[in-house]
N, C-alpha and C positions, 0 to 999 in steps of 0.2 A: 504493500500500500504506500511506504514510504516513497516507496522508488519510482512509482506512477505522480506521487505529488510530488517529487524534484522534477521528472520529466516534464511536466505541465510547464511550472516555473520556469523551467529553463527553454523550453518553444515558444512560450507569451514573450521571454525577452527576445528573443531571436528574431521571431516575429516583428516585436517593436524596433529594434535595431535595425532590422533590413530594411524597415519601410521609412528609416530616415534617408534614406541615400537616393528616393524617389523626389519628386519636385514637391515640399511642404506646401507650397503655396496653391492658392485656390480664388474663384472668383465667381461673381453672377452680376447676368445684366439685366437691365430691365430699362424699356422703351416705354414713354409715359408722351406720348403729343411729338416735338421736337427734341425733347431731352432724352439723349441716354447719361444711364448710369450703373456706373459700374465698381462692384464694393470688391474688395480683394480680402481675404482671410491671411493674416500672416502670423505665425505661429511664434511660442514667446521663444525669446533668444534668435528669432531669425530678424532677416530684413529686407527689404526689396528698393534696389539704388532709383533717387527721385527723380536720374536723367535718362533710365534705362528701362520707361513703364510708361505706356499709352495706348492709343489705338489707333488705326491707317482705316484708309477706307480706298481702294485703287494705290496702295502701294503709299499714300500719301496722309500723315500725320497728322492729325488733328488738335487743335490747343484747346484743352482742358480750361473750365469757368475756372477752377480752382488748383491749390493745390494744399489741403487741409492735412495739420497731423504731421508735418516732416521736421526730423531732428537732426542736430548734426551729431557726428558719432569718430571718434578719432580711429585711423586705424592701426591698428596694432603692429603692423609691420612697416607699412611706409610710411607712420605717422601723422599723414594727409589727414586734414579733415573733408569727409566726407555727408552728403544729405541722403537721408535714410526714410524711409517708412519702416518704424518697428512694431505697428501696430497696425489694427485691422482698419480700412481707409478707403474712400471712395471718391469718385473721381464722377464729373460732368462734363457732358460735353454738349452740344445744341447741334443739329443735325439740318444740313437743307432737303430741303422736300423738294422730289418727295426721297423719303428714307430708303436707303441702301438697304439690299437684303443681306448681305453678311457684312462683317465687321471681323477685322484683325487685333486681336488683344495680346500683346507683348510683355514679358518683362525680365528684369532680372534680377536674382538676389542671392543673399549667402547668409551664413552662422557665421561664428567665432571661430571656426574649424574647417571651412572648404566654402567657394564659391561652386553654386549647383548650375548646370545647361541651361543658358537663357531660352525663354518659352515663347513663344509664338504660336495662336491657337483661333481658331478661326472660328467666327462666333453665327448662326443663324439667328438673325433677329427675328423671322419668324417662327421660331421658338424660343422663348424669351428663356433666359433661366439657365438653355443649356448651354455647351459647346463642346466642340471638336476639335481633336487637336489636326495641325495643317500638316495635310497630306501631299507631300511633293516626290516629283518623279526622277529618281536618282541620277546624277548628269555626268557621272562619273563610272569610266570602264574598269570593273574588278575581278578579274581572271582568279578564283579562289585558287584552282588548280597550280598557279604559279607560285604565290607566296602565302607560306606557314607562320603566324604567329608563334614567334621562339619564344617571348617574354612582352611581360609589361607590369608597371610599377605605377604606383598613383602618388601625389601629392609633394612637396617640399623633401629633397633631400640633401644632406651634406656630401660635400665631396665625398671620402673613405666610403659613406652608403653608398652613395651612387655607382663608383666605383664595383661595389662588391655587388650592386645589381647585374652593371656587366657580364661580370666573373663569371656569375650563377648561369646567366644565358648562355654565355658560352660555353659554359659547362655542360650544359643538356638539360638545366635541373629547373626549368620550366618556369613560371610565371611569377614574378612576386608581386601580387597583388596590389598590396599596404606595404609600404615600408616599414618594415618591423625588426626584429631582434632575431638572431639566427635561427633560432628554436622554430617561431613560426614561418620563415622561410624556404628551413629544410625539410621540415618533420612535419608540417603542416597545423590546423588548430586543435586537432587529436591530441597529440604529444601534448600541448601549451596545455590542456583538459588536465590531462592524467596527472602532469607535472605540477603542478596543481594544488589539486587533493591530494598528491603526495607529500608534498609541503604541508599540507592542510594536517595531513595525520600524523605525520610526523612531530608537529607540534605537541602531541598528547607525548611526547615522550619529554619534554623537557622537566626539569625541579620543579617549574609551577603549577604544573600541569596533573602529571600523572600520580604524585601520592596525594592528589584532591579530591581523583576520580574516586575510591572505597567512598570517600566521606561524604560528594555529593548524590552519589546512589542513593546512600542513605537518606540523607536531607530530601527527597525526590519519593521516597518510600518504595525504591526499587529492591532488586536482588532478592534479598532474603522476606524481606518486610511483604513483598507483593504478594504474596498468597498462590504463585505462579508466574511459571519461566514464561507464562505466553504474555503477562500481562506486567511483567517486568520488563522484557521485551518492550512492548509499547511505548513504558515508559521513558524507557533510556532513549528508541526512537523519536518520541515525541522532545525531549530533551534538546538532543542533536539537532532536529528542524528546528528548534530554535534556536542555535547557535549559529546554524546556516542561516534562516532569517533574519538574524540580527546582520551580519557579516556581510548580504545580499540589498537590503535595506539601506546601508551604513554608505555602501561601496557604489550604490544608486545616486544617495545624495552628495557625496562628496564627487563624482564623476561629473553627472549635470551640471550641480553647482560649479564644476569648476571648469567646466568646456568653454570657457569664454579665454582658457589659457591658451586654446590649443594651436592657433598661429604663429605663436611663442616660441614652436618647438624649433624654428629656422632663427631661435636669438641663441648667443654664445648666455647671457644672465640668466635664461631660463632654462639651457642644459646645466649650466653650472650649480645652481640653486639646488636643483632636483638632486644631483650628485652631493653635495655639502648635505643635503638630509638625509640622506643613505647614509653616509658618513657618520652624524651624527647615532642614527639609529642603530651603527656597527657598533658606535661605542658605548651605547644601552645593552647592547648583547654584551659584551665583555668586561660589563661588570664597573663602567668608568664613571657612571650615572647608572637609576633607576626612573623607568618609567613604570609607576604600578599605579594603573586605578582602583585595584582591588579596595584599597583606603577608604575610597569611596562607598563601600556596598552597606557599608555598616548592619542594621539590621532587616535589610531587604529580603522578602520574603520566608524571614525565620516564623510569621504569622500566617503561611498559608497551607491552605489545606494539604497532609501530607497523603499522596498517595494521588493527585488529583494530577488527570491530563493536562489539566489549563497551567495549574502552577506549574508541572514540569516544564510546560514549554514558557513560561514566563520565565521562571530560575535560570533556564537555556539560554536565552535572548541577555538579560539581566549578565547572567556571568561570560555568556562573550563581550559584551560593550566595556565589562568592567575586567579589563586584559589584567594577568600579570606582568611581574618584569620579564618575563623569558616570550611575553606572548604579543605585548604590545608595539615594542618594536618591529616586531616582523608584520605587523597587519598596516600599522601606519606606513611601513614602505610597500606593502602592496595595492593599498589606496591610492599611492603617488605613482608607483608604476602602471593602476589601472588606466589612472588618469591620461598618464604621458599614450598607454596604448592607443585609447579610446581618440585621442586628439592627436592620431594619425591615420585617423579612418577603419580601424581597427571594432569593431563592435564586439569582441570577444572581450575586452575592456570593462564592459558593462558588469558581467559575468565572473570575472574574476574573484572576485572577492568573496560571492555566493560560493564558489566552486572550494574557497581555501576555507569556508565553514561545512563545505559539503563533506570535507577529508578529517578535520576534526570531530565531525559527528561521528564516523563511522565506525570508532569503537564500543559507543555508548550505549547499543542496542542490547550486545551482547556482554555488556556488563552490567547491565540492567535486570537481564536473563540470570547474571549470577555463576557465566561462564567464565572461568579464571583462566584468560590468557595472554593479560599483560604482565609484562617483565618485572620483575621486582627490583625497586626503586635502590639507586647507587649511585656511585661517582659519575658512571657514564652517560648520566644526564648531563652532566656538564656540558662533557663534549658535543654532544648534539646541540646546546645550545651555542657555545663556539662556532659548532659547522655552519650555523645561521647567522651565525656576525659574519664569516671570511665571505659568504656568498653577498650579502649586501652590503659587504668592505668590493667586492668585485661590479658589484651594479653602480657603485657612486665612483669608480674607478673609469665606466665607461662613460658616464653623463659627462661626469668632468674634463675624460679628452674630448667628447664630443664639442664642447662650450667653445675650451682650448681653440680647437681646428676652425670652429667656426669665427673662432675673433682673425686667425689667420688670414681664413677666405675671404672673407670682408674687405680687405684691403683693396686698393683702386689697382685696377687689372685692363687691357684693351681686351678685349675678346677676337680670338684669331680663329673659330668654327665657323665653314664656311658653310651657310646655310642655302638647301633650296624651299621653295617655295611650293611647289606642288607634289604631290604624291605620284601621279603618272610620271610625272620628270624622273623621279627619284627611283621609282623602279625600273624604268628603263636603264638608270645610270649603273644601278646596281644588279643589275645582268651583265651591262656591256662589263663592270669592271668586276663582276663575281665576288661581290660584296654585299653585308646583310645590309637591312635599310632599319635606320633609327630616325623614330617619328617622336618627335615630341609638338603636343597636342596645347594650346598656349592660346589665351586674348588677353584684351590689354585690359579688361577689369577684373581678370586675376589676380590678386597683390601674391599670393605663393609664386607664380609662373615669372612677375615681376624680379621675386627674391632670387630665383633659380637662376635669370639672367645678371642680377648683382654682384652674385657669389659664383654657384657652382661652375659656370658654363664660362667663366674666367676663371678657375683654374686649370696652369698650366698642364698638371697630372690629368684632369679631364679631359681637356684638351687632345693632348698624346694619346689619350685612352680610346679617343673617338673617329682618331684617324684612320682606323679598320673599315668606319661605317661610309656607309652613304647617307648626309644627316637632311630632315625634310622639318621643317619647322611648319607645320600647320596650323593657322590662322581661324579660331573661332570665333572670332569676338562679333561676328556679324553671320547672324544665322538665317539671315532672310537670303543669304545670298546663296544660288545656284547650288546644290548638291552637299552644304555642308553638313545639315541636319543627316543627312543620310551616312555622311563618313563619319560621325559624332554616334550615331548610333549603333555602328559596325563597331567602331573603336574604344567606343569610352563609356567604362560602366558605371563609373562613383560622379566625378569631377575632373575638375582641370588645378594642376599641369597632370596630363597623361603621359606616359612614354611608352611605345609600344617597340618592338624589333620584330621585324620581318626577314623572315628568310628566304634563298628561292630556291625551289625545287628544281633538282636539275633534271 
């Protein structure tokens, strides 16, 4: 039963998370005499730019009575301010007669975390209310037969990444979707699962941890108290889900709340940062400080019903929030690495921190049952707790060169990537010279695709690294033009900057 209610959980999120990567935004119109009006739905934390949202009627742009509702909002990477719609907002326009039977509704917008595919959506006014998104006829020749999708990578990457995107392609080892950390690029999101809840269980094994488990059975009226292995069982289950709920909950709100970092991830201060509290957190594990909210619990639920589902799973919840020192360091740095995932397109991000309550649960069932098969308590708790400083002495080791590299790359650089401009160009060029083709997928109100040409795409190591390819720079930034929607649609599954490498079959 348990296992069917983690699976639920865990497809609602997945669910949710996929369906951010679709267009949030929404709209309806309505024709009242000569006015239309048209309200837009923007979703909190999103935005839609005030210069990049209207309507055409024959290809030709019409000026709005208004424009109510608009904020400026700085942006986080090129510091620009910019005018935004952050909120849901509607727009007039006055129409000559007699009225047009369709209408073109445009816009575009982003999060704190990616700019999404500008939309263009063609509206039948005489059906008020709906629309359809604009169907055009692909003006571009694509022979699938001739070239293989080797690879492709989505969003802001640092040199040394970028680099090692290459690598992987050219190694055979297929697509890297997100830019992420080796685990998920080699092993896919399986592994990141497993690895996980092995972390997660492995935590029962630390000194704060495992001589609590006898006493909190108890307190819970499991084991012996319960009257039965099947309903001690329960309880130590019911227990556990609340430690994954709390964990799952915890790692919800701190992810959201803090996705407004996630453009951040191309600053040298915000690798750096994240790496300095790893750091810190190492030195919680080793004993250099204490981080224990246990202090806190005082007399928390010593008043409730022993023996009762509800209080087990309150105790559960209650005694994950309130970590000890061997427990709290390691969840605080997977909150911060959810974070860092989640705010590189990453939705397994979300999940994380549910999954490292899902591994600490999963002794409690069966100690609850009153099966005796954990270890008996010694020195070599320690060391497991040790093992959990050196690996997040190793994660605040990589942020921090990241930071490093990135204050490097920053410096003023000429760019010598000699770019073409179309995609047929570009595979004809790489036939004739028996070379892959790298497409990076770029408009100009992308500020990530901005950063990529600031930094990565000047350095020299890139550079040298890209002289293998045949490079095609593709230009989205105007989607009403001839064929693009239909290459954006082949090509690009999340957002922009995309990079894809093609190969040719010979």
């Amino acid at each position: 039963m348990k296992a069917r209610i983690i699976g639920v959980i865990l497809l609602l999120l997945a669910a949710n998370t996929y369906a951010q990567f679709a267009d949030p935004f929404s709209f309806t119109t309505e024709l009242k005499g000569d006015t239309l009006s048209v309200a837009f739905t923007v979703p909190e934390k999103n935005y839609i730019y005030e210069d990049k949202v209207g309507v055409t009627i024959a290809e030709k742009d019409l000026t709005p009575l208004s424009r109510p509702g608009t904020v400026e909002k700085k942006d986080p990477v090129s510091g620009e301010t910019i005018t935004v719609y952050d909120k849901n907002f509607s727009l007039q326009y006055k129409l000559q007669s007699p009225a047009p039977k369709t209408i073109t509704v445009y816009y575009a917008g982003c999060d704190d975390q990616q700019c999404y595919i500008p939309q263009s959506k063609e509206v039948d006014l005489n059906a008020q209310g709906t629309d359809k998104t604009e169907q055009t006829v692909a003006q571009i020749s694509d022979d699938e037969t001739e070239f293989n999708v080797a690879g492709s990578a989505v969003g802001y990457m640092p040199s040394d990444k970028f680099i090692e995107f290459l690598d992987q392609v050219d190694a055979g080892k297929g697509s890297s979707e997100i830019n992420l950390n080796s685990i998920l690029d080699k092993y896919g999101p399986l592994a990141l699962v497993l690895l996980v809840i092995l972390f997660g269980l492995s935590l029962n094994l630390t000194p704060c941890v495992l001589p609590m488990i006898p006493v909190n059975i108890a307190i819970i009226g499991a084991g012996a108290q319960a009257g039965s292995r099947a309903r001690g069982f329960g309880l130590g289950a019911v227990y556990g889900l609340g430690i994954a709920a709390a964990y799952g909950g915890l790692g919800l709100l701190f992810v959201l709340g803090g996705k407004q970092f996630g453009t951040l991830n191309s600053s040298p201060s915000f690798n750096i940062s994240i790496g300095l509290i790893f750091l810190l957190m190492s030195l919680a594990m080793f004993g250099v400080f204490n981080i224990d909210f246990t202090k806190f619990q005082g007399k928390i639920g010593s008043g409730g019903k022993k023996g009762s589902f509800l209080t087990a799973f309150f105790l559960g919840s209650i005694a994950a929030l309130l970590a000890g020192a061997c427990v709290a360091p390691v969840i605080l740095s997977t909150l911060v690495f959810a974070l860092d995932v989640y705010s590189k397109g990453n939705p397994m991000g979300l999940v994380m921190p549910f999954l490292l309550g899902v591994g600490m649960a999963l002794p409690w069932p069966f100690a609850g049952a009153g099966l005796s098969f954990l270890p008996k308590a010694g020195g070599w708790m320690e060391k497991v707790k040790y093992g959990f400083g050196a690996i997040i002495i190793a994660a605040a080791a990589y942020y921090i060169i990241v930071g490093v590299k990135l204050v490097v790359d920053t410096g003023p650089k000429d760019s010598k990537i000699e770019w073409l401009s179309s995609i047929e160009e570009g595979k004809a060029l790489a036939i004739e010279e028996d070379k892959p083709l790298f497409l990076d997928f770029w408009a100009n109100w992308c500020k990530n695709c901005t950063q990529m040409d600031k930094t990565t795409f000047k350095d020299d190591k890139v550079i040298k690294r890209l002289d293998g390819y045949v490079k095609v720079k593709f230009d989205a930034s105007d989607q009403k033009k001839p064929g693009v929607k239909d290459v954006l649609k082949k090509y690009v599954k999340v957002g922009l900057p995309t990079y894809v490498i093609l190969k040719h079959e010979k």
